[in-house]
N, C-alpha and C positions, 0 to 999 in steps of 0.2 A: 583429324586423325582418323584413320580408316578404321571401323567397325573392326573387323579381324584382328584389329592390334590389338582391341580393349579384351577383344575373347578370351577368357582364361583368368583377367586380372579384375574381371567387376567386382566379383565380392569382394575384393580387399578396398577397390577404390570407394566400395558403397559403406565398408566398415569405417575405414578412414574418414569418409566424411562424416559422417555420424559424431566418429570420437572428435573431431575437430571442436563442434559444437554442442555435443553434449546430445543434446535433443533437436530434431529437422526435423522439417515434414519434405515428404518425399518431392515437390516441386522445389523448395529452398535446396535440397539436395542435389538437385539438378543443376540449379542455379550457381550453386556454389563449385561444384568441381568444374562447371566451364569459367569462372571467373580464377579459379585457384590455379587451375591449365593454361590460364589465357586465353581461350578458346579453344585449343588441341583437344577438350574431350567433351563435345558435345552431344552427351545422351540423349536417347527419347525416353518417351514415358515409356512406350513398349518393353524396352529393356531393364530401365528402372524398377518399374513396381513389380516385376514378375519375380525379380530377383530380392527385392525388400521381402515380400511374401515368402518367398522361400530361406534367406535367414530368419524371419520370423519361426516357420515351422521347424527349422534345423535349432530352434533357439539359441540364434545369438545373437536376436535382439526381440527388443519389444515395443507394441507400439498400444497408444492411447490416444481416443479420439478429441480434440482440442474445438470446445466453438467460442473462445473467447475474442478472434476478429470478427465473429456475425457466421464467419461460416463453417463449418465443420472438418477440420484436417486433420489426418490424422498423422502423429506425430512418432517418431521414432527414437530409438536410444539402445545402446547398447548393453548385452548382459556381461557377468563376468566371464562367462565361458565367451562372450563376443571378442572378450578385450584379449582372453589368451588367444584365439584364430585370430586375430588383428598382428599380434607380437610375431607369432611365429611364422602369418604369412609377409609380414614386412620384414623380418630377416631374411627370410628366404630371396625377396625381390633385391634385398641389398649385394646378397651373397652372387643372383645370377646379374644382377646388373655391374659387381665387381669383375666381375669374370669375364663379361662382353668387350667389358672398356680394358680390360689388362690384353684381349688380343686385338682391340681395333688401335689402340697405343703404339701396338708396335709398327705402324703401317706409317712410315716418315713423313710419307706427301699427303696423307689425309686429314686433314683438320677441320675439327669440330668444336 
């Protein structure tokens, strides 16, 4: 999927992932929204950690450094103000993605 589509939608996909499992470390985080996409959302790190860093600072999440595999990762989790920006931007995506699909519906010979 093209970089320009994800624009706009990564914090929600990086909160998402997070609540998915509670706690990631930001490469498992990677990992998982391309396994959860199929492949359609293959992040880099570039874009990853600068945005994990900055919900950190915006708090709505937190993270802690983990070296129980030998190496030291640092691992993420969401706060409660995390979990309310989660709610209210996954309605949101529901209500514009209701809305795309109620006028591309109407179009007979189009099928998706």
């Amino acid at each position: 999927m093209a970089a320009d589509r994800i624009r706009g939608h990564l914090r929600t996909l990086v909160l998402a992932a997070i609540a998915a499992r509670e706690t990631v470390h930001g490469y498992g985080l990677i990992a998982d929204l391309k396994a959860r996409s199929k492949g359609q959302l293959s992040l880099n790190e570039g874009a990853v950690y600068p945005a994990l860093h900055q919900l950190e600072a915006d708090g709505l999440i937190t993270s802690a450094v983990d070296d129980s595999s030998g190496r030291k990762r640092r691992s993420y989790e969401l706060t409660d103000a995390g979990r309310a920006v989660l709610v209210e931007e996954a309605a949101d995506w529901v209500e514009f993605r209701d809305a795309v699909d109620s006028i591309l519906e109407e179009i007979t010979w189009l099928k998706f």
